[in-house]
Each structure stands twice: as C-alpha cells, then as structure tokens.
C-alpha positions as CSV (number, residue, x, y, z in Angstrom):
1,X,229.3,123.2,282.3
2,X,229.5,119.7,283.8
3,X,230.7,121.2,286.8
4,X,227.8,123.0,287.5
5,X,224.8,122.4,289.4
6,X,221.5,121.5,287.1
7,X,219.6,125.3,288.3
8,X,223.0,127.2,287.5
9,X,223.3,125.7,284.3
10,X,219.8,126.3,283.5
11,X,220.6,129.6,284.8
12,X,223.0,130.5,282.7
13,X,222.1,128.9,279.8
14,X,218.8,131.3,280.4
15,X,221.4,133.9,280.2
16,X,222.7,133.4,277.1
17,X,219.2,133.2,275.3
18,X,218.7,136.9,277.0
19,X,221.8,137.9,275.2
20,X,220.1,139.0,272.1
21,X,217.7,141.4,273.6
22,X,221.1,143.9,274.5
23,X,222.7,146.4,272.3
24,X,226.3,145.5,271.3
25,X,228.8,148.3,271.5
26,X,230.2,148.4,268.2
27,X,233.9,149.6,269.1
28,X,234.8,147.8,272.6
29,X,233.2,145.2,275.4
30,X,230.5,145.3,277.0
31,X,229.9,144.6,280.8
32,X,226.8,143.6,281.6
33,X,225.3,142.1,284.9
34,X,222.6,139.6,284.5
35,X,219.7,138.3,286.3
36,X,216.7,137.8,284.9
37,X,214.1,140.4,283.5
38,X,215.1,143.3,282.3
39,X,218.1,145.5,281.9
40,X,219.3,149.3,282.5
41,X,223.0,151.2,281.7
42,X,225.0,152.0,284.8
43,X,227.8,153.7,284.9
44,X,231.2,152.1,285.0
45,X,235.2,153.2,285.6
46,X,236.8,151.1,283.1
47,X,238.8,152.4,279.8
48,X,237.7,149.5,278.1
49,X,234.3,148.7,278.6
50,X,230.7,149.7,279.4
51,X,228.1,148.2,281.7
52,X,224.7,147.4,281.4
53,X,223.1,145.9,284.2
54,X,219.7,143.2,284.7
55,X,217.5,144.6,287.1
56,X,217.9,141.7,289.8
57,X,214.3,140.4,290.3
58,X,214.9,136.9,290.9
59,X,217.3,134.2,291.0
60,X,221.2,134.9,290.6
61,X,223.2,137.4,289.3
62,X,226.1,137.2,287.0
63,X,228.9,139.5,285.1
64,X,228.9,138.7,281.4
65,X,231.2,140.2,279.0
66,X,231.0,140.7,275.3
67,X,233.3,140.9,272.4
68,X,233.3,142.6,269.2
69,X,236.0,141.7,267.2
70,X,239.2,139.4,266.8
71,X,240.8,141.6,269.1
72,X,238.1,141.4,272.0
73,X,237.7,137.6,271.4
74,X,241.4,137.0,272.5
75,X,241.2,139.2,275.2
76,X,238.3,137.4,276.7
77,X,239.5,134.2,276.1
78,X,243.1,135.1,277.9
79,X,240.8,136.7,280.9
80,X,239.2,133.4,280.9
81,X,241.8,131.8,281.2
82,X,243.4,133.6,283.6
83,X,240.4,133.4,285.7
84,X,240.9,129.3,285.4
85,X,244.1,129.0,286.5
86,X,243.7,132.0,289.8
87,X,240.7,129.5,290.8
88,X,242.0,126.1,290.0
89,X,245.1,127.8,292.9
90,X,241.6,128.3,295.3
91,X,242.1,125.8,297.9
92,X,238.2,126.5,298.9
93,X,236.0,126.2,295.8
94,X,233.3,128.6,297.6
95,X,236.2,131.5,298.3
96,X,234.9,134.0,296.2
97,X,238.0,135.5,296.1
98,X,238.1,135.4,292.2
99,X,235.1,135.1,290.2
100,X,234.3,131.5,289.1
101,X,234.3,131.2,285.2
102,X,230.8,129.5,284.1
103,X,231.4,130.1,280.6
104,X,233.0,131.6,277.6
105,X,231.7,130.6,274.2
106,X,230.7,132.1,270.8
107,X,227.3,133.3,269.9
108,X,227.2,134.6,266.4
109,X,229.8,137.1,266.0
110,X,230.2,137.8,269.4
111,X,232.2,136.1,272.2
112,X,231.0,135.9,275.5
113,X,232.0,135.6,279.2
114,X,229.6,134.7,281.9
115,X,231.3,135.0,285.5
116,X,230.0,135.3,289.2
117,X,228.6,139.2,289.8
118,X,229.9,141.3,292.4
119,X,228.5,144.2,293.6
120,X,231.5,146.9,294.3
121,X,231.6,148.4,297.3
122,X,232.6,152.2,297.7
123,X,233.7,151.6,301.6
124,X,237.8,151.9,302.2
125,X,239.9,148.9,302.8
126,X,239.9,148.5,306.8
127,X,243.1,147.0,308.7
128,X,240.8,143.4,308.3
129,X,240.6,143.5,304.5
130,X,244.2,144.6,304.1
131,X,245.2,141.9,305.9
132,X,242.8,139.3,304.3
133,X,244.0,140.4,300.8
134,X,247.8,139.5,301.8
135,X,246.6,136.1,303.4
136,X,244.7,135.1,300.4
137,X,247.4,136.9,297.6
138,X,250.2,134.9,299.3
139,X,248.3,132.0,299.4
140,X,247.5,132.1,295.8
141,X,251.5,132.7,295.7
142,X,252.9,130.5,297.5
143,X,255.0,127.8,295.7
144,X,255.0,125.0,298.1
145,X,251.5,124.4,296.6
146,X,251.0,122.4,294.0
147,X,248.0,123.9,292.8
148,X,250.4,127.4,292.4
149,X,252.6,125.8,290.4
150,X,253.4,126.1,286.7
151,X,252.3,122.8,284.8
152,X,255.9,122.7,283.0
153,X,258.0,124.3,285.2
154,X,258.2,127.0,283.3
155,X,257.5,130.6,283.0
156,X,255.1,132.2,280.9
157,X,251.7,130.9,280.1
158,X,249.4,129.1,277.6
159,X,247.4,131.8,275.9
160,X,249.1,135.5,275.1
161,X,247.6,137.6,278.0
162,X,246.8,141.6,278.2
163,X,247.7,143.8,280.5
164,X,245.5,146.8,279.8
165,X,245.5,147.0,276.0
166,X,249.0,145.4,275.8
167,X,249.2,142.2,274.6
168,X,251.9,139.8,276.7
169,X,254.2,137.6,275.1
170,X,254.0,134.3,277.2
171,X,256.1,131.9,275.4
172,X,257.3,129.4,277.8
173,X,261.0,130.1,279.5
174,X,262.7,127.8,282.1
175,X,265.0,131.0,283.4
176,X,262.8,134.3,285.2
177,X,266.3,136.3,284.0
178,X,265.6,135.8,280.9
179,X,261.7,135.3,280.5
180,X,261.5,138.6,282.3
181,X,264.2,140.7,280.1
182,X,262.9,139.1,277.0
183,X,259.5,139.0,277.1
184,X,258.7,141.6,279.4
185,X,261.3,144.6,279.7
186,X,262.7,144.5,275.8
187,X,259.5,143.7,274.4
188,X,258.0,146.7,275.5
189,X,260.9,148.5,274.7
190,X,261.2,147.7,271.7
191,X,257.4,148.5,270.6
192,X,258.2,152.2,272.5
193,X,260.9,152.9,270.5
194,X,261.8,156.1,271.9
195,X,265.1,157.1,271.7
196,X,265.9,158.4,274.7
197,X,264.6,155.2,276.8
198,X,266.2,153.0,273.6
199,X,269.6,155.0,275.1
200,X,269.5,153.1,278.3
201,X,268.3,149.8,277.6
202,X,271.4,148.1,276.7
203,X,272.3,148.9,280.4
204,X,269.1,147.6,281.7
205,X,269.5,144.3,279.7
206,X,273.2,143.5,280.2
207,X,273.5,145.1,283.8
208,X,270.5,145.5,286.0
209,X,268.7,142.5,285.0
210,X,271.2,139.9,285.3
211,X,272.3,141.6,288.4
212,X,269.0,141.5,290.0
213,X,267.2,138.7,288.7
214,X,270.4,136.4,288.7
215,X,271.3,135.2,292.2
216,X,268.9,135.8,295.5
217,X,267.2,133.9,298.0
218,X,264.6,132.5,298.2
219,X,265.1,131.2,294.9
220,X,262.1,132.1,292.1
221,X,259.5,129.5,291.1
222,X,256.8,130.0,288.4
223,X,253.8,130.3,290.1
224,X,250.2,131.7,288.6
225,X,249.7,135.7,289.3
226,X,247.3,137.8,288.9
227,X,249.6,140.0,286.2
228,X,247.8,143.7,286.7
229,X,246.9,144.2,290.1
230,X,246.4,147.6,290.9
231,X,243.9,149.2,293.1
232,X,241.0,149.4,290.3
233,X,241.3,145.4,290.1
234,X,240.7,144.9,293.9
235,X,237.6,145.5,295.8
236,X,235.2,144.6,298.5
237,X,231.7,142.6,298.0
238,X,229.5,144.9,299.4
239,X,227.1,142.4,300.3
240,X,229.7,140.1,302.6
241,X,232.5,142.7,302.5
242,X,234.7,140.3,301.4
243,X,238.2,140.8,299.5
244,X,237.8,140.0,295.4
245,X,240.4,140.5,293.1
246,X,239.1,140.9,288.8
247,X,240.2,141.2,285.3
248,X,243.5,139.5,285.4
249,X,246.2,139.3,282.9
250,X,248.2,135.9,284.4
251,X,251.3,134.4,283.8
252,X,253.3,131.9,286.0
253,X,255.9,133.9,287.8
254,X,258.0,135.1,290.4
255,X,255.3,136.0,293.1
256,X,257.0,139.5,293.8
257,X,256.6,140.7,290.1
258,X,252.8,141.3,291.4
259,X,253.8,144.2,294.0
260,X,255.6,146.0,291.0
261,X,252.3,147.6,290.3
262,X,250.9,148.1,293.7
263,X,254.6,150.5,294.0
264,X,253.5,152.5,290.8
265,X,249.8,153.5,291.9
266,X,250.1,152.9,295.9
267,X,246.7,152.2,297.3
268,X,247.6,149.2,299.6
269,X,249.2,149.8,303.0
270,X,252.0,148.1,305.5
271,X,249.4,146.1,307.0
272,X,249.2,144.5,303.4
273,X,252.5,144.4,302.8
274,X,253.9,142.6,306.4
275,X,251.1,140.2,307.1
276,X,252.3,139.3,302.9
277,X,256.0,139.4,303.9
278,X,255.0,137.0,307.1
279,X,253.9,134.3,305.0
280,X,256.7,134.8,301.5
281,X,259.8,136.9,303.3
282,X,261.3,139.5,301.3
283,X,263.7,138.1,298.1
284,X,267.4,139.4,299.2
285,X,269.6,140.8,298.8
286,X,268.8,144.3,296.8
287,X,265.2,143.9,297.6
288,X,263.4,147.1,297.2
289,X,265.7,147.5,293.9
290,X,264.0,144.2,292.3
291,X,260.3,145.4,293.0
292,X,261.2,148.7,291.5
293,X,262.6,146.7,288.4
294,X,259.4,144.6,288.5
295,X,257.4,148.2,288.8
296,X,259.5,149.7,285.9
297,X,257.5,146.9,283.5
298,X,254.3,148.9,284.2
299,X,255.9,152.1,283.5
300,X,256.9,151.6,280.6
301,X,253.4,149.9,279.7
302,X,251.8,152.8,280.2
303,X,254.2,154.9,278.0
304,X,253.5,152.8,275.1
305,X,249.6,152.8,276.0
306,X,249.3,156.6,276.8
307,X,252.7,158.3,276.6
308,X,252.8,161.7,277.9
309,X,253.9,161.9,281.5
310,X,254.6,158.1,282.0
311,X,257.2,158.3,279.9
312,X,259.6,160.4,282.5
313,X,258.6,157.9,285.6
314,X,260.0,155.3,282.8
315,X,263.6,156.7,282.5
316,X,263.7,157.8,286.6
317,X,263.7,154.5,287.2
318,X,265.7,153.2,284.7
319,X,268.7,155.7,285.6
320,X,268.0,154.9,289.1
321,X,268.5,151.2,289.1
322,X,272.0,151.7,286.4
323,X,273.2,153.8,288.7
324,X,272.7,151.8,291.5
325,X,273.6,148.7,289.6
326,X,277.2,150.3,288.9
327,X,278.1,151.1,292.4
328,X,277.5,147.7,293.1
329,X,279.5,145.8,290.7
C-alpha cells in the first residue's frame, strides 16, 4: 500500500470496511466491482465465480475478489501474484494493460483481492486492437528485457499457479525440455490416467519432446507469461477501448508456450499473429509442430477438468506429433 497515492489508499481501505455488508458465496469466489454505495448482482461468464457489482456513484471503481476456503486462498494469492510479476514486466506503470494489484489480504475467514475494474466491452477486436494486443503480448515477452526476465534464470515460478481449476507445479528448472515434460505434459498425464492416452506417453516423453524442445533457434529464455490466455481472458475497456488481458496463471517461460492456447480455441487473427511474429520471429525449425505440442498441454487440461469430448482432441494430437516425430528421426 506504500505505493499508492493517500485518496486510493483511503479508497480502498473504504473498500474493505464495505466488505462485510456482501453475501459470501459459500462454495466458490466471488467477483464483485466496487465503488462506493451500494451493490447489485450482474451476471457473469466465468465457471468459477459470481459477480456482484457497486452501483458506481462516486469516486473509483475496483474488481475485488473473495475466497472461501484453503483452496480459493491459494488461488488468489497465485492470481496475485501473477498479476505482480505481468506488471512489474509493464514498462509504463499507467498501461492498463493488466490490472494493477492494490491488495490481497485476509479478513476473517475470507481472502480478498482488490484490483483495477474494467468494464468489458461486447464490441469485436478491430485490425487496431489485434495489433495492439501483439505489440504489448510481445513486449511483455520479449527477453532482451530485464524486467521479462526470470529472477533465477530459471523456469517455473514462486507460488503453484492454476490454470482453470488445475493446479501447476512450478518448481524451478534450469532446462524448458525438461520443466515442460515434467511439470507440464507428464503431470497432467499422470493425474488423467487414462489408458489409452497413458499408451502413448512414453513416445511423447522420450520422442517428441526432446525432439522439439531440444535444439532450435532462437534459443528459449524463461520469461513471465500470462499461462491461460484464451479469448475469455482478453478484452477491450469499453470506456478507452483499450486491450486488457485478466486472470492469469504465470510462470516464466518460453514466450511461444502462450499461443498453445490461442491454437486450441482460435479467436485471435493473422493480424495478431504477424505484427507478434515481427517483433519475436517464429522458433525453427518444426515450428507449427512445437505450438501444437505447447497447445496439446491445454488439451489434455481440459480432459482431466471436464473429460468427455476433450479427451479425443488429446490423443489427435498426440498421434499426430509421434508420427511426425518418427518420420523425422
């Protein structure tokens, strides 16, 4: 809070005495923007919340989330700090491009999150915000900057992070090969345990990974990411129409493992993708084969969350990037 000016502190900390009058959701978070006054429920898209919402009727707004649980605690406090490292990359402090964390503390039982408020806007991404979201995603990714850049050297990250409900195993690694196999492909894996996926991982470990992850240009360096970037995490203030990006899941690592996602789901177009590609050029060789290895992570994420249909798009890819592994070797 030192950080802050004297009225947003005071803002905030009139925030958090306004806490009390809401309702807690006994099962899962609550999403609440904050102003003032008074309150009402609006409706919101996410599988993991609700929101409520301050009427605004002066001063500022802000996006508070609230815990119940063990579980919700440690996901807030890996979204916060997530959210701390994605700014601290910011070279302008005022870029709203991620929401500035003002603070995430206890209050009783519950933990809570207070963060800048953005009002979503319904309007499409236009050929200006595609390309503002690639200027200011490969800025945040590019590793001559210091500010990218792991604080070890390493990958991984301080705190386990969650990508949807799935918690990540961030345990420091100097080698992407192996942080990404270990920590990302078998863990998941291994917490499926389906035995038609468990059939082909011994391929995927000994074969595709090494293969693909082993020798290319540029070389990888550990640099902060967003971790869960699909179309739902990405939208436009409608007030300034400005790109904002929400609810990360971070780790330091290779900067293409973000477009893994953005390949599962679609949603951004080549304007995105070139004006990226113009600032970090394409890892080669065997490009488009490494992003679907980095998309096949999110596949099988959402077999272990939901099963059902995902767990198909799992094993497509997986038999498509053996087979094209073993023509190659």
């Amino acid at each position: 809070m030192k950080n802050l000016s004297r009225g947003i502190e005071d803002e905030v900390l009139e925030v958090f005495d306004r806490l009390s009058e809401v309702e807690v959701d006994k099962t899962t978070f609550n999403l609440i923007r904050v102003s003032t006054n008074r309150y009402r429920r609006i409706p919101d898209g996410s599988l993991t919340s609700k929101s409520e919402e301050f009427s605004r009727t002066q001063g500022r707004d802000y996006f508070v989330k609230i815990s119940n649980g063990t579980d919700e605690s440690r996901k807030l406090l890996a979204e916060s700090e997530s959210l701390i490292a994605l700014r601290r990359s910011i070279e302008d402090q005022h870029d709203r491009f991620v929401p500035k964390l003002y603070k995430n503390s206890t209050i009783g039982t519950r933990n809570v999150m207070v963060t800048d408020y953005f009002n979503k806007s319904n309007r499409c991404f236009s050929k200006k915000s595609e390309t503002e979201l690639a200027v200011k995603l490969s800025s945040l990714h590019d590793p001559k900057n210091p500010k990218n850049a792991s604080p070890n050297g390493s990958y991984g990250f301080n705190v386990p992070t969650f990508c949807g409900e799935t918690e990540q195993v961030n345990k420091w690694e100097k080698d992407w090969m192996v942080f990404f196999r270990e920590f990302r492909i078998k863990e998941l894996i291994r917490r499926i345990d389906d035995p038609e996926i468990n059939s082909l991982a011994q391929p995927i470990y000994n074969q595709v990974i090494p293969f693909l992850l082993s020798d290319f240009e540029p070389r990888p360096s550990p640099v902060i990411i967003h971790g869960d970037l699909w179309s739902g995490n990405v939208s436009l203030d409608e007030e300034t129409g400005q790109v904002f990006i929400y609810d990360p899941s971070s780790y330091y690592g290779h900067n293409e493992v973000e477009l893994g996602i953005m390949m599962m789901f679609g949603g951004r177009s080549e304007i995105f993708f070139n004006e990226y590609h113009k600032r970090l050029p394409k890892s080669q060789p065997h490009h488009e084969q490494r992003i679907k290895l980095y998309e096949l992570y999110h596949h099988l994420n959402h077999t272990l969350i939901f099963g059902g249909g995902y767990k198909s798009g799992s094993t497509r890819i997986m038999n498509q990037l053996i087979n094209f592994v073993q023509k190659h070797t």
